[in-house]
N, C-alpha and C positions, 0 to 999 in steps of 0.2 A: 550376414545375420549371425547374431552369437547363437549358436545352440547351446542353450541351458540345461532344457532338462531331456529326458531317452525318449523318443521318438513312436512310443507306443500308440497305438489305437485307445482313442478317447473313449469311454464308454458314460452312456447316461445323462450326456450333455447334449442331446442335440439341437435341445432349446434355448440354452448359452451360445452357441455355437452360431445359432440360426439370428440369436440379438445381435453380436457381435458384427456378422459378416453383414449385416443394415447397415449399423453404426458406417461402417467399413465405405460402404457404398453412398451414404446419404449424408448430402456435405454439408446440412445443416445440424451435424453431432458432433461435437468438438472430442468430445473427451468421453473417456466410459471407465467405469469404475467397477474391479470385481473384486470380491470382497467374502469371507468366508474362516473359519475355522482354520490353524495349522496342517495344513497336510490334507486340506479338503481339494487340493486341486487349482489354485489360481497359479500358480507359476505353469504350470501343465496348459490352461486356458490358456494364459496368454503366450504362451510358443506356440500355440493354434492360431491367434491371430497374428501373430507374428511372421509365420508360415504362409497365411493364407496372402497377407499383405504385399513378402515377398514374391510370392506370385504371381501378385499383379503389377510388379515392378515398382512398387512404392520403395519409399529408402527408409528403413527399420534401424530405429536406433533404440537399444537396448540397454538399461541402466539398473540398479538394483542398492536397494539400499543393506545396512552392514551394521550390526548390534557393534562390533568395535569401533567404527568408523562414524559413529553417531553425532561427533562432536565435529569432525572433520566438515568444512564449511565446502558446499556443493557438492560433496561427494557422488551425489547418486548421480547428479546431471554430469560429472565429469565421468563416471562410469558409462555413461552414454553417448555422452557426444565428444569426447577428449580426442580418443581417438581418429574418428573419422573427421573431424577438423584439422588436424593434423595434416591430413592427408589433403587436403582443400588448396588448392590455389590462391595465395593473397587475393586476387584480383577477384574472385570470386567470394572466399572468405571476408575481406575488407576488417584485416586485424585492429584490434583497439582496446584501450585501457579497460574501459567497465568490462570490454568482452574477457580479456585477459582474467581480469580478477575469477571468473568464474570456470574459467575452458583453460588452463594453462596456456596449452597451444594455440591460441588464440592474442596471447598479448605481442606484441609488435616487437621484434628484433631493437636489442639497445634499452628497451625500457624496464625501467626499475619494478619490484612485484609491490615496495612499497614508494610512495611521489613522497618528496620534504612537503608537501604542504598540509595544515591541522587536517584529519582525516574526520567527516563528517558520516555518523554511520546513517544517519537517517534520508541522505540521499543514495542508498542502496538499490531503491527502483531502479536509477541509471543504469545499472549491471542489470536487472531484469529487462528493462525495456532492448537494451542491446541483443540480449539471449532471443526475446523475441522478435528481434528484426532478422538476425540470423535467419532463425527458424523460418520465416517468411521469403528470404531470399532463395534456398532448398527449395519450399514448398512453388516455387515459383517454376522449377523445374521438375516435377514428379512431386505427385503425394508424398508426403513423409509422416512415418506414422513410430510416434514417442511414445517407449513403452518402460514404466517404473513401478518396477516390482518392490514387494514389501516397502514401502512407504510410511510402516509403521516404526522403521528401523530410521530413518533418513534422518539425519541432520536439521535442523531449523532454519539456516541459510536456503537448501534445498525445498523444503516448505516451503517459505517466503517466497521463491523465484514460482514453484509451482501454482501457487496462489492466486498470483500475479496474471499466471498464461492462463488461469478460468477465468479468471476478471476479464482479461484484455487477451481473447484468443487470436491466434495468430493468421492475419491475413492468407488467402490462398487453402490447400487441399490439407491441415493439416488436421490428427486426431493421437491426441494423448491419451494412454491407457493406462489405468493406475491400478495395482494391487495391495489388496490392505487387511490385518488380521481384523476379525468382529465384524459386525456388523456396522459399527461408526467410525469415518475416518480418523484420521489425526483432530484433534481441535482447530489444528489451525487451519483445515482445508474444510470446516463443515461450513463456513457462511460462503465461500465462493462457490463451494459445489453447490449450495442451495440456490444462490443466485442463478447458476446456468444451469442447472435444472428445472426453475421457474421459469427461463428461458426456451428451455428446448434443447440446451446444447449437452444434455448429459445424458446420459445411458445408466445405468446401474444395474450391476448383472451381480445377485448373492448367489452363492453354490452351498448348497443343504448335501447331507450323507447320499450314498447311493442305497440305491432299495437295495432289498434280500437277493433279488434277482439281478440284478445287475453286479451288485458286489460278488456275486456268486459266481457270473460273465470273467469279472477281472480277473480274479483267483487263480482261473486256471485250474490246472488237471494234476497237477505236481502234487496235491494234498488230497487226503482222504480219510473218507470215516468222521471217526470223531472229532480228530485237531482241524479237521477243515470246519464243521458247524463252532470248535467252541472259536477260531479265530472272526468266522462271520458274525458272532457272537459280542468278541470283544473287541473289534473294531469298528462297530458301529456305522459300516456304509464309508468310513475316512480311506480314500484309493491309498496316500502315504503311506496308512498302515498296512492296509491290503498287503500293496506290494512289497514292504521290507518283510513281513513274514511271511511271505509266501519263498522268500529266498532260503531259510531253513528251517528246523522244525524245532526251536528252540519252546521250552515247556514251562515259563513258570510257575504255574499253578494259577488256585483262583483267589479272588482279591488283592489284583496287580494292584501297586502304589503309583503313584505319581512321582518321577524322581525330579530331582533339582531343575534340570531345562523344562519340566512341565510336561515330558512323558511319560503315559503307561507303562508300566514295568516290562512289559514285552516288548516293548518297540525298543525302549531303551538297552536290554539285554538282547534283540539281533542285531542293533547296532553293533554293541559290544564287543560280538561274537564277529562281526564282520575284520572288525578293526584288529581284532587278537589275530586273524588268519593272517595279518600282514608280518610278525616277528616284530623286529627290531625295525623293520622299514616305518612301522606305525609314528615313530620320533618326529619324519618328517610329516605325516599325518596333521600332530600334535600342533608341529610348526608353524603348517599352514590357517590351522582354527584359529592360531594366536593373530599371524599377520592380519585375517580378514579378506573377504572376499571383495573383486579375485583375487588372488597373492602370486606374487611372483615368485619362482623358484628360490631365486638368491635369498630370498628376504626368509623364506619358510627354511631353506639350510642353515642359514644364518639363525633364528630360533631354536631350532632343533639341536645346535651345536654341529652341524654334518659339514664334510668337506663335499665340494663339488664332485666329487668324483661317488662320494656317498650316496649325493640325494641325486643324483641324472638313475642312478642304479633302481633308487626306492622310490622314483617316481611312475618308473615304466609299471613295479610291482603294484603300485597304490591304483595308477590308470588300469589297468589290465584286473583289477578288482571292479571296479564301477562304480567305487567311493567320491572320485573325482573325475574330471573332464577336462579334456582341453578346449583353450578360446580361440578364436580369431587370431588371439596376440601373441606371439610366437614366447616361450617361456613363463606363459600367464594360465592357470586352472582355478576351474571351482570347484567346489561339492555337485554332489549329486543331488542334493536339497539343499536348503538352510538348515532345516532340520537335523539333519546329519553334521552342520559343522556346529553348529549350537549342543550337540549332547556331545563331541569330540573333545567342544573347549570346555566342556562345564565337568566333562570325565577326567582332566589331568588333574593330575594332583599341585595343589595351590603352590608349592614350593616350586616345581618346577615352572608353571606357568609366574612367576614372579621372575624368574631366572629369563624366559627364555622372550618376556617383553624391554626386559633390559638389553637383550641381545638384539633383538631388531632396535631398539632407538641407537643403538651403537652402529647398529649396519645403515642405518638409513644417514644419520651424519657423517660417516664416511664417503656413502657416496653423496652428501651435496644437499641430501634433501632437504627443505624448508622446516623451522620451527614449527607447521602445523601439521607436519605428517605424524614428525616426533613424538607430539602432544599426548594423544589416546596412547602410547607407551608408556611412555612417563608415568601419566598418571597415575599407570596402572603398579609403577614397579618401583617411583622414587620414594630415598630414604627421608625423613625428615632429615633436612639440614643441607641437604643436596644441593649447595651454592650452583653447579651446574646445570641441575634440573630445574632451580626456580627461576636461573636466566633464560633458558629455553622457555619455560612454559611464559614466562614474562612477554618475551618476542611473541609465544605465538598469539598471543590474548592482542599484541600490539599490533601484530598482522591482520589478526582476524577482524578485529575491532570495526574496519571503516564499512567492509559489504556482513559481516557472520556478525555480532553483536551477542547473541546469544551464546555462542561458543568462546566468543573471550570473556563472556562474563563467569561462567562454567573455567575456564582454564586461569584465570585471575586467583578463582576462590583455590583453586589444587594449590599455584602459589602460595598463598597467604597462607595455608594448613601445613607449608613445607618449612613454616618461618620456624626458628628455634625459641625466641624472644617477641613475647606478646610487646616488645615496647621498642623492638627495631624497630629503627625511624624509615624503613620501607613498608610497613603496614599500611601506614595512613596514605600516601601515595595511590600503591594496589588498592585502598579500599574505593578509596574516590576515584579509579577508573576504574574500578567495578561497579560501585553505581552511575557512570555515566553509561557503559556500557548496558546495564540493566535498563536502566531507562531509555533508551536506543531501541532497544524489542521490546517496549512497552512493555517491562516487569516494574512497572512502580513500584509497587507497595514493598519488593525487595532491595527496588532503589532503596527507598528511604529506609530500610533497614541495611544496607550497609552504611548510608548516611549516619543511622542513628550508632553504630559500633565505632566511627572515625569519630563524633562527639564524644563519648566515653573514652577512649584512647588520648582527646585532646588537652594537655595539662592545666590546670585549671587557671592559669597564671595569661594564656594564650586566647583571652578574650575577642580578640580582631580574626583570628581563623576559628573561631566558637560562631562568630556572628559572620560569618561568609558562608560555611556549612549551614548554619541553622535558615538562612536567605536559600541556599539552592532548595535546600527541603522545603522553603514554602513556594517555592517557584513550582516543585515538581507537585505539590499538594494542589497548583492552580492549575494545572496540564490534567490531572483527570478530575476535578470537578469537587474537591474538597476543600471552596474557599472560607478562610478562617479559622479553620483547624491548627493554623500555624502562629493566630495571634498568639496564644501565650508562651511561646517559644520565643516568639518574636521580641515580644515586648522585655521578658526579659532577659534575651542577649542586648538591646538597645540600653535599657539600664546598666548595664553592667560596664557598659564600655565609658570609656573616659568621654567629656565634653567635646574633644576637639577631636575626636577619632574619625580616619575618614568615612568607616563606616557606616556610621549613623546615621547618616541622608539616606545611604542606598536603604537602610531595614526602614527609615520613613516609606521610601518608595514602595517599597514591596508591603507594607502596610493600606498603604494606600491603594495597592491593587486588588488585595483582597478585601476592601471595603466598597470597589466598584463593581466587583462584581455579585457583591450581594447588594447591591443597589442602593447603599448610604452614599449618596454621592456627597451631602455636606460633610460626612469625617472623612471623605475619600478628597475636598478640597483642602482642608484643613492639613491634614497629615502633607500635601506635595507642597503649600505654601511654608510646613516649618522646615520641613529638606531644602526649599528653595534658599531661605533665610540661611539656614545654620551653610549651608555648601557657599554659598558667598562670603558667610563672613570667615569662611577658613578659605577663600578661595581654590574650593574645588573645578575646576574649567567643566571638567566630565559631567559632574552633577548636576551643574547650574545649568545646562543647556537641555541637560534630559530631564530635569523638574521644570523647566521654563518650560520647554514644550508641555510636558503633562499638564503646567498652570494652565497652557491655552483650551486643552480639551476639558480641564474643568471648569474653566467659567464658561465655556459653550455646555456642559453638561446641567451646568445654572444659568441656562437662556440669557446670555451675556456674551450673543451671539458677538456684536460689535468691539468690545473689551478684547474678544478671545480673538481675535482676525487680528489687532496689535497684539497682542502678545507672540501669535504664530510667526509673525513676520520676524519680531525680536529672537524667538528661538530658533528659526532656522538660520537667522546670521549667525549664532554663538554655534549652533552642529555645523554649520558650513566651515567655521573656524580649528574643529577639531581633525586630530589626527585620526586615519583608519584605529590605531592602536585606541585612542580614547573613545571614538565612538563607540567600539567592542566591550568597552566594559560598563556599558547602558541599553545594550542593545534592544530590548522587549520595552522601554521606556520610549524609544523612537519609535520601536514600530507604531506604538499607541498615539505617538504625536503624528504620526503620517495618516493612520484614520482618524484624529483630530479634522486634519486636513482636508480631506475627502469631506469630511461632514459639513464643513468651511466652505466645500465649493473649490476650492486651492487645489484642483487636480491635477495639474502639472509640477507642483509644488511638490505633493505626497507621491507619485511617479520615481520623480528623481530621488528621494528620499528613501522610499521602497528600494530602489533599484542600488543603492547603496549599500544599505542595511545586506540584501542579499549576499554580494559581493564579500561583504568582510564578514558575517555570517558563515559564510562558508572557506570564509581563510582560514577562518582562526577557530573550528570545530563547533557551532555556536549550531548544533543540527535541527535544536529542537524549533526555532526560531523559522526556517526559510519556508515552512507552510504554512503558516500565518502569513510572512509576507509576502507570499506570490497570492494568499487569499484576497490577503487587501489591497494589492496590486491589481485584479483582476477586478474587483471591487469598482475601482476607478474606472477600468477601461468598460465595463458594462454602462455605466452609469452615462460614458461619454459616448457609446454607439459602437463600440468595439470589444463587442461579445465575443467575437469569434475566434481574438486572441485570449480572451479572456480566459475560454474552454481549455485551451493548450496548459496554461497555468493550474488552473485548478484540477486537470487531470493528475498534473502531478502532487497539487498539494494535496489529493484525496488516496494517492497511493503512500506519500510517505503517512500521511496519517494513521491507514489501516498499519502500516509496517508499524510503526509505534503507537499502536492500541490509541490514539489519544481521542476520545470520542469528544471533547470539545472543536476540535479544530477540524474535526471530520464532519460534524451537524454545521458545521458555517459555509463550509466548501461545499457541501452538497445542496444547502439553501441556493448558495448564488450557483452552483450549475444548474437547479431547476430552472432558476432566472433565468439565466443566458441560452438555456434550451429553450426554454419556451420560447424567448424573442427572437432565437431563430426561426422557430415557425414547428417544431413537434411537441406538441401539445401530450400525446400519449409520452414519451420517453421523459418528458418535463414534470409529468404529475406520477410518475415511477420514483424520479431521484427527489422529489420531494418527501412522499411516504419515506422515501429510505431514511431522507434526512431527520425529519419528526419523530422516526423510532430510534436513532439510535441514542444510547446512555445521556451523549452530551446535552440532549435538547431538555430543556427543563425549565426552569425560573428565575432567569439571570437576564440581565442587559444585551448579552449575544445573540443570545436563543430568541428576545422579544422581538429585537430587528429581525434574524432571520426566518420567524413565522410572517411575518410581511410579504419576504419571496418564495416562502415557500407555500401562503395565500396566494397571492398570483398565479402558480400555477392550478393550485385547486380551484379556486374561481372561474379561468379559461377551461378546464376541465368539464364544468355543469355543477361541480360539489359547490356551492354556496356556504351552503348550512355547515358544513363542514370548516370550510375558507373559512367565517366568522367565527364559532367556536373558537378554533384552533389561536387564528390571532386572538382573541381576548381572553384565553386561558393561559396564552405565552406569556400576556403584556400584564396581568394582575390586574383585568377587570376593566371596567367601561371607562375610569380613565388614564389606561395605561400607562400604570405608575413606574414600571420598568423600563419604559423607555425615554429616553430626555424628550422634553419639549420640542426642540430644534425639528427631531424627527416625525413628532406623532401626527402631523398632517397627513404623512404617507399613509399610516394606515389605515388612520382615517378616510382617505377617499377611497380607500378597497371595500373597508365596511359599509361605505356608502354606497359603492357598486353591486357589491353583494345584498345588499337590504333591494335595490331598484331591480336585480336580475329575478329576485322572489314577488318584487310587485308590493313590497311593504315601504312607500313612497313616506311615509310620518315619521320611521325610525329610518330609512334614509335622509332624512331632513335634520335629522338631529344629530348624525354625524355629520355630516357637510359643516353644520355649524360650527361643531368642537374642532373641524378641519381650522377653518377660519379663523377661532378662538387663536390655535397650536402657533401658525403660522403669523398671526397678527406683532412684528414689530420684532419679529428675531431679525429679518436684514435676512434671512433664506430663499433665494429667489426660485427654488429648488420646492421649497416648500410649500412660498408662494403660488406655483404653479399646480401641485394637488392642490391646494386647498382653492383655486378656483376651477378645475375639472371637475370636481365633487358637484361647485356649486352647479357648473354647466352642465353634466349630467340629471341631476335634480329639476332643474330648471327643464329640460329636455323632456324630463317626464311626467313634470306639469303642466307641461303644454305652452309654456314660455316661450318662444324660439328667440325672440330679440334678447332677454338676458340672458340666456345661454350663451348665444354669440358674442355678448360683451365678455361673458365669465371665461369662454373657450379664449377668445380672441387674447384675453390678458393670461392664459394659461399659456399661448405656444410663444410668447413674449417673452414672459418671463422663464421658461426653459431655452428659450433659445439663449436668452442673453447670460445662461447659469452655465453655457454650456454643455446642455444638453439634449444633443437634437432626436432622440426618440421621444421624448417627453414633449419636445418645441413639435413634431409631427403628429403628435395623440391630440394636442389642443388643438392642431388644422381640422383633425378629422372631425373632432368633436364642435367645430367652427361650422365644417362644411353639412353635416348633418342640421346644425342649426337654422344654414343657411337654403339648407332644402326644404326642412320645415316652415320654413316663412315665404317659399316660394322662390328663391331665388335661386333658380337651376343653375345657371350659367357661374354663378359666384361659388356654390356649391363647390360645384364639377371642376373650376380652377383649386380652389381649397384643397380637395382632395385629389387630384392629381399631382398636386404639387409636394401633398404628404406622401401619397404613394411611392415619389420617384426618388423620393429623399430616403424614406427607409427599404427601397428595393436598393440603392447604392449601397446600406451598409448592411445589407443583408438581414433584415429584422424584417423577419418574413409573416411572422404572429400578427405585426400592426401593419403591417404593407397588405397584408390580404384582408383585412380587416378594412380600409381605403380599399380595397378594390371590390369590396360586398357593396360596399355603399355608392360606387360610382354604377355598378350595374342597378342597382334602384333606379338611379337616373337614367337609366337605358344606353350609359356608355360603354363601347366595348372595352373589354380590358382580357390581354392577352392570357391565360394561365400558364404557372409556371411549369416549366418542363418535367417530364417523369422523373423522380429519382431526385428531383433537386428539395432538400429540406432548407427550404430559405433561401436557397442563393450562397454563395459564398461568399463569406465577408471581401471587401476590397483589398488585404493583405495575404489573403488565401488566395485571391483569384490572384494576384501578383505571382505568388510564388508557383501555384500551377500555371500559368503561360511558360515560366521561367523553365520549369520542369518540361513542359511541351518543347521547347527549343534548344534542349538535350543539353540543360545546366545538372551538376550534381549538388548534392545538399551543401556541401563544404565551400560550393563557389557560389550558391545561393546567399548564404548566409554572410561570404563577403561582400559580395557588391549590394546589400541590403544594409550592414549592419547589424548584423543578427548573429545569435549563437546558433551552431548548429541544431544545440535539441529545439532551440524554437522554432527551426525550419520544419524539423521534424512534428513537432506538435501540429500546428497548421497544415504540414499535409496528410498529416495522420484525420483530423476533423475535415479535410477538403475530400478523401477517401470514403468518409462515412457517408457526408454529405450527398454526395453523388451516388453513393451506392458502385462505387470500383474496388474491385481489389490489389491492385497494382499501377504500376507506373505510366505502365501499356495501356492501360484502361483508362485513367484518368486521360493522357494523351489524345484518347480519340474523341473521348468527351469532352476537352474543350475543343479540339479541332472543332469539333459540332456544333460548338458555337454553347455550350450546356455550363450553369454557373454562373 
């Protein structure tokens, strides 16, 4: 355990203390947060729990964030866990890329820090999910208990991964503890804390001043009289201040100032005075505030200008004051606060401090260090013009780029300020990976503002890279929900370019996107069929395959359902034709023809096409792209009974989202995870990620959003909320006849609102959907559709007291989902069959019906409708087994694969070959086969299926 701070008797805390040591104890508290004023005490708490944790033989790993090291990507979590991984046994470590990028010690002997292949920053979760499986492995052996101080200081990277561990805490005994100035954390940690606080798993512990009497306790007996009431006086209960003046009896009078680091004049003047008693030794002091906490000897000599033999001398002097401490790490110290190195580095004088960060970026490239250590020097000390510092800083932006995004976008812009010529042709370069990079951490609106400075820069004569720029900017304008903002941009870069330019299809294209999602789907036809034209008669291969496909979704979005099924056909021979290289430069134009596909019913078709798309997406840096497609990948696999893989996917397309703010693509992921939750069978956690989905930015009045109040009806429906479930759907959809959604689709919701109107008992306005069902579905050739829009009718029918057409309307509902492909839907018709057939007496026919639905969705684990058949077969007095404790749904059949697989002492990596599979998909499925069950490990899952459980 690092000792940080002096080892003093706590005073005044006994009820921080007393939170704390719960937290400590009760393993359903992930994380606790303390939080308070500079110099109130949270570094001092948390070496109390730190202490106390060591004690109980937990494994304490201690990390601390650094005002210099701000920009430094993971800093705080490599101040924590660097070293004691280091020390870890491969075999037990299990070194790897994502893990490397974050832990040094951690990346695998031989392997490069950067891979040749396009670096995609927005698959950055990989690096967090690795940190947390770490953490889980640890925790598998002793508690371990993660403790990151100042967090107000920490990096963006280090945010991000923290973020991540409240969202997705780590299996097993583990409890993060986080220290933070104010009262509110970082912005970017207050939706997950709030999440697992609404949960249970957060603690929050503020520390307020100490009373009269307690401060009075601290103080001690060393002062008296007056300077002892006017110091009780002027520090206001803050222990920091307490105890730096009670070390001497420095007097500045009254109406102390505030100096530059934010201190009282008094605190700051016994610092002062502390620092002045060192002489000349204070240099390496000085050295060390520059390098950053911890600093290592060499790097604060080397600042200081001192020779080794200088600074071993002024170090013993500087330790043997109490200014500094030593670490764990053998020639590694900190301050005795932050506090203290924050007024050290804010008290040297600016010249020297410019001098002595140029002197550590020189020590740090001599020995070897990486472009990103460099960087926070640099910044701080290079000249304009500095060819050498704007190649460093260039690499480090390049390094950081693929897991840190926010810190290359940050060390891009120092770049670009270090150029000597506004019309060096490395501007526009730097500027455009500074907004790709901006838009990576989901800083739009700055994206497009360095977008908008590379357009100004572009000569006006360079109309083809005018209208490629002016297309990203409306791409990134469709990623947070500002469609249309970019037509007059749009239109006239298209003007402006010659006739035959290849670009002018694509700005069709991207016209045409923002005309579907404001729901003109006739100029949203129009505009793909003149890109189709003008790309053929200049024979573009690219173009013609990705506005073919788009044609198909748009004559299915103008119920030309049969039209669009030959055209689909036609486009996927012309993308099957193309190269990885040409597919990549249409690639959001595919994806769109793949949920074409899906809506087609072609879901082996849009599969392979998804799973493509992925692939080169992620060769060629294309980041923003691969959450959408595992959305609409997962899409298909719900819709075909295989939810469970489904979960795996959109777990990850709902973490890259939150990493890149994009709240469109996060309200669609979180619609279909309510889906795929509920049809596993938790009803509570399904009508949770729906609200989530409903609030956040993205959901609103667009074509996305209308579909996905559909499923995320569903689960409000299953819920009891009715009234709710309808509202919501027909405030998404633009009213009773849901003008926002194509026809193809609107049976669907139609049969919920019909469900919804029969579960409140208003049988005439479920009558009247049913019928608009029937209208929807009548002659699109949707067998998908077909099939709500005769459940509607059998429902209705059900509770008119019909049972013989209900039976016909059921009977042709699990028909035609069966033969669409879709056997939960071909199972909800049995049930609603077998219901019919109980109502007209006919037990025996019943009771097959519905056993036969039941066994079909207990195979794919869709537990919501499998117990749903089994309420109904107990009507009939049949037994039916209930499912085992702990089992939510059953585990899908590729879950339950992969845990036998695991029972018979396979590892993921040999899993994943003899299946076919990538490793992280093995991992996603036993990540959900863990929850499912209620296990926390490998050991657990094991005896759980031994027991036959799943």
């Amino acid at each position: 355990m690092d000792q940080r701070t002096r080892r003093t008797e706590l005073i005044g805390r006994d009820d921080e203390i007393s939170r704390l040591e719960a937290a400590l104890s009760n393993d359903a508290v992930r994380a606790v947060t303390v939080h308070g004023e500079p110099g109130i005490g949270k570094t001092r708490l948390l070496a109390e729990l730190a202490g106390r944790a060591d004690g109980e033989h937990a494994l304490v790993l201690e990390g601390c964030g650094d005002e210099v090291e701000s920009d430094v990507p993971f800093s705080v979590f490599r101040d924590a866990m660097d070293d004691y991984v280091a020390s870890m046994h491969p075999r037990e470590l299990r070194p790897g890329y994502e893990l490397g990028r974050v832990l040094p010690s951690a990346m695998p002997k031989g392997e490069p820090a950067v891979r040749e292949e396009a670096p995609v920053s927005e698959e950055r979760y990989r690096s967090h999910q690795a940190v947390r499986a770490l953490l889980e492995r640890l925790a598998s052996q002793r508690r371990v208990v993660l403790i990151l101080d100042d967090v107000h200081w920490a990096d963006a990277a280090s945010l991000e991964l923290l973020g991540h561990l409240l969202r997705h805490p780590p299996r097993g005994r583990t409890l993060i503890a986080i220290g933070h100035r104010g009262s509110h954390p970082p912005p970017i940690l207050a939706a997950p804390l709030a999440t697992a606080e609404r949960a249970g798993r957060v603690e929050r512990v503020g520390l307020d001043g100490l009373d009269r009497g307690e401060a009075d306790l601290l103080l001690g007996a060393a002062i008296t009289g007056a300077r002892r009431a006017e110091i009780l006086d002027e520090c206001g209960g803050n222990p920091f201040y307490l105890e730096q003046l009670s070390r001497g009896d420095l007097h500045p009078g009254p109406g102390a100032s505030l100096t530059r680091a934010g201190l009282p004049a008094a605190i700051a003047a016994s610092i002062a005075a502390e620092v002045k008693e060192l002489g000349d030794d204070a240099a390496l002091l000085r050295g060390g505030a520059v390098v950053g906490e911890p600093f290592e000897l060499e790097l604060a000599a080397a600042a200081a200008g001192l020779t080794e033999t200088s600074a071993l001398s002024a170090v013993d002097t500087i330790v043997a004051s109490g200014l500094i401490r030593a670490t764990d790490s053998p020639r590694r110290f900190r301050f005795r606060h932050p506090i203290i190195r924050r007024a050290v580095y804010e008290s040297t004088p600016e010249g020297w401090r410019l001098g002595a960060h140029e002197r550590v970026a020189i020590a740090l490239a001599e020995q070897g260090a990486p472009p990103t250590a460099r960087a926070p020097h640099l910044e701080r000390c290079a000249r304009v013009g500095d060819e050498s510092a704007i190649a460093d800083l260039t690499a480090a932006a390049e390094a950081a780029s693929p897991r840190a995004p926010a810190a290359a976008a940050h060390w891009y812009e120092i770049a670009i300020g270090l150029l000597t010529d506004e019309e060096d042709p490395r501007q526009l370069a730097l500027l455009g990976a500074q907004a790709r990079a901006l838009a990576a951490c989901g800083e739009y609106e700055r994206a497009l503002a360095a977008m908008d400075r590379v357009l100004d820069a572009i000569p006006p004569e360079e109309v083809g890279l005018r209208a490629r720029v002016v297309s990203s900017a409306g791409r990134v304008m469709q990623l947070i929900g500002r469609h249309g903002e970019a037509n007059g941009e749009l239109r006239a870069a298209l003007e402006a370019l010659p006739a035959d330019a290849p670009e002018a299809s694509s700005l069709r294209l991207q016209l045409a996107g923002d005309s579907f999602f404001e729901g003109d789907f006739a100029t949203t036809d129009t505009l793909i069929s003149e890109a189709l034209q003008s790309a053929r008669a200049h024979d573009e291969r690219p173009v013609v395959a990705a506005a073919a496909g788009l044609r198909s979704a748009g004559l299915y979005m103008h119920d030309r359902a049969p039209e669009a099924r030959v055209a689909l056909t036609e486009a996927l021979e012309l993308i099957a034709g193309l190269s990885d290289e040409e597919l990549a430069e249409h690639l959001p134009s595919h994806t769109w023809t793949a949920l074409g596909a899906i809506s087609l019913e072609r879901f082996a078709d849009a599969a392979a096409l998804l799973d493509r798309c992925e692939a080169v997406a992620l060769a060629t840096g294309k980041g923003h792209l691969p959450a959408l497609i595992r959305t609409n990948r997962a899409l298909a696999l719900i819709w075909t009974g295989r939810h469970g893989e489904a979960g795996a996917l959109l777990d990850d397309a709902i973490d890259a989202s939150i990493l890149t703010k994009n709240p469109i693509f996060l309200s669609w992921a979180l619609a279909l995870q309510a889906w795929a939750t509920l049809i596993g069978g938790d009803i509570v956690a399904a009508t949770r990620i729906a609200e989530e989905s409903a609030a956040t930015e993205g959901f609103g009045n667009d074509p996305m959003s209308a579909t996905a109040a559909c499923y995320i009806g569903e689960a409000l429906l299953a819920s009891g909320a009715a009234a709710r479930a309808r509202a919501l759907v027909l405030e998404a959809n633009g009213g009773r006849e849901l003008p926002l959604v194509e026809r193809g689709f609107r049976a669907r919701p139609y049969e919920l609102l019909t469900r919804a109107e029969l579960t409140e008992g208003a049988t005439a306005a479920a009558a009247e959907w049913a019928a608009l069902a029937e209208q929807a579905a009548a002659g699109m050739e949707i067998r998908g559709r077909d099939a709500d829009a005769a459940r509607a009718r059998a429902e209705l029918e059900l509770a008119k007291g019909d049972p013989t057409a209900a039976a016909e309307a059921a009977q042709r509902a699990a028909s035609a989902a069966g033969a669409a492909g879709l056997p939960i839907d071909a199972a909800r018709g049995r049930i609603l069959l077998g219901r019919a057939l109980a109502a007209s007496g006919d037990g025996e026919g019943a009771a097959t019906e519905l056993q036969a639905a039941r066994s079909q969705l207990d195979e794919i684990g869709a537990a919501h409708h499998r117990d749903e058949a089994a309420r109904e077969l107990r009507k009939l007095g049949v037994r039916v087994p209930r499912p085992a404790r702990g089992d939510d749904g059953a585990l899908s059949p590729r879950e339950r694969e992969i845990a036998t697989l695991v029972a018979a002492g396979r590892r993921n990596a040999e899993i994943a070959e003899a299946l076919f599979l990538s490793p992280r998909t093995v991992e996603g499925h036993l990540n959900r086969a863990f929850r499912k069950l209620g296990v926390s490990s490998r050991t657990e899952l094991v005896a759980r299926i031994g027991n036959g459980d799943g």
